[in-house]
N, C-alpha and C positions, 0 to 999 in steps of 0.2 A: 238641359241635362247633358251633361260629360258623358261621353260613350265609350264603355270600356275596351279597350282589345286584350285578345291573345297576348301574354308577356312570352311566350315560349318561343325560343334564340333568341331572345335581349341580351344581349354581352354586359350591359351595364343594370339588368334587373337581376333578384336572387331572394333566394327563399332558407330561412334558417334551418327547416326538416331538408332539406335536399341535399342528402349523401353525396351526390354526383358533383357537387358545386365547391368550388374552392380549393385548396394545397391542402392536403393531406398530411400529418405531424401526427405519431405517436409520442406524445410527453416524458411517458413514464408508464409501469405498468398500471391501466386502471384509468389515466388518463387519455384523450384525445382531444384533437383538437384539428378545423376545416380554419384554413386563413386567407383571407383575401383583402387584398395590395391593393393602395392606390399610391400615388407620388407623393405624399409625406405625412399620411394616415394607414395605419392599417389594423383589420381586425380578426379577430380571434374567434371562434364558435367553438368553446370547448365543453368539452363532454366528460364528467367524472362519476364514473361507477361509487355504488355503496360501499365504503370503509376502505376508501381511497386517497393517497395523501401526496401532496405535490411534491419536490425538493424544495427548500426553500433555499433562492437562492436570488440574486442584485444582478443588474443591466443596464447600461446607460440611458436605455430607455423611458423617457414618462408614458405609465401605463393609468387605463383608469378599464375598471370590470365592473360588471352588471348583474347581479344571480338572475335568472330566468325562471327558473325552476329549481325543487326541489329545494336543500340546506345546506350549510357547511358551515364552516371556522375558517376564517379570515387568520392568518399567521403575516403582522406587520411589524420590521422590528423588531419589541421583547414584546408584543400585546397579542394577543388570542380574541377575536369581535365573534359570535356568533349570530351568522348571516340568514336572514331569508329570504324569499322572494321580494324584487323591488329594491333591498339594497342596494348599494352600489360604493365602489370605496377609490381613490386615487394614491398612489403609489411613483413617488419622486422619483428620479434616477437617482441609481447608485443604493435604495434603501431594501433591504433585504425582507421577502417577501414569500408565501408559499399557501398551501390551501391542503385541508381534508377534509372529507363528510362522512357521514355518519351510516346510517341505514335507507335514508334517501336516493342518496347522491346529489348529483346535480349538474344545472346546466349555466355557464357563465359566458358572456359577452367581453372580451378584452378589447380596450383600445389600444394600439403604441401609436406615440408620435417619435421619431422619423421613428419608420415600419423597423424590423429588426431585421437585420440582412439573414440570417441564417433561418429565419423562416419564412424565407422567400422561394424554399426549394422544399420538397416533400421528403421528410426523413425521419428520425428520432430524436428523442432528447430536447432537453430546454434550451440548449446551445449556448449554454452556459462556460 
């Protein structure tokens, strides 16, 4: 039998509910999001309130997201997907992109490959 330890100070362990953990980004109003870098991965925990809606807007980055929780609409392109828990969608560079949800909200996992340098610092905005 494997014997658990204490994860608490692992620099490299992390917990998706934990406020304390990760760079800090307001998106937009309604949205947030916690992000945490590695050297040529990075990810996203973002947090969208009920009857909240993203910018839609393109980055060189390829992105790929995850719904966790709750619902939304997927906005890729000219197409409109509505999402539920367990979806997941990938998102090319350069292709123009965006998200809102409904009376749920929701909670989404972003990948970017390379990480996106402007949210590599705690601030506002998609950085767009």
């Amino acid at each position: 039998m494997t014997e658990q330890k204490n994860n608490a100070g692992k620099s490299w362990v992390f917990n998706i509910d934990n406020e304390a953990q990760g760079i800090p980004r307001k998106l937009t109003e309604g949205i947030t999001t916690r992000v945490f870098c590695g050297d040529r991965v990075m990810l996203s925990v973002v947090r969208i309130e009920p009857h909240a809606t993203g910018t839609v807007h393109s980055h060189p980055e390829e992105q790929w997201g995850l719904l966790l929780k709750g619902e939304c609409v997927r906005i890729q392109g000219d197409e409109e997907i509505a999402m539920k828990p367990g979806d997941f969608w990938h998102t090319p560079s350069g292709v123009s992109h965006g998200i809102r949800t409904g009376d749920l909200g929701a909670t989404v996992l972003d990948v970017f490959s390379p990480p996106r340098e402007e949210y590599k610092k705690a601030g506002e905005g998609f950085g767009v």
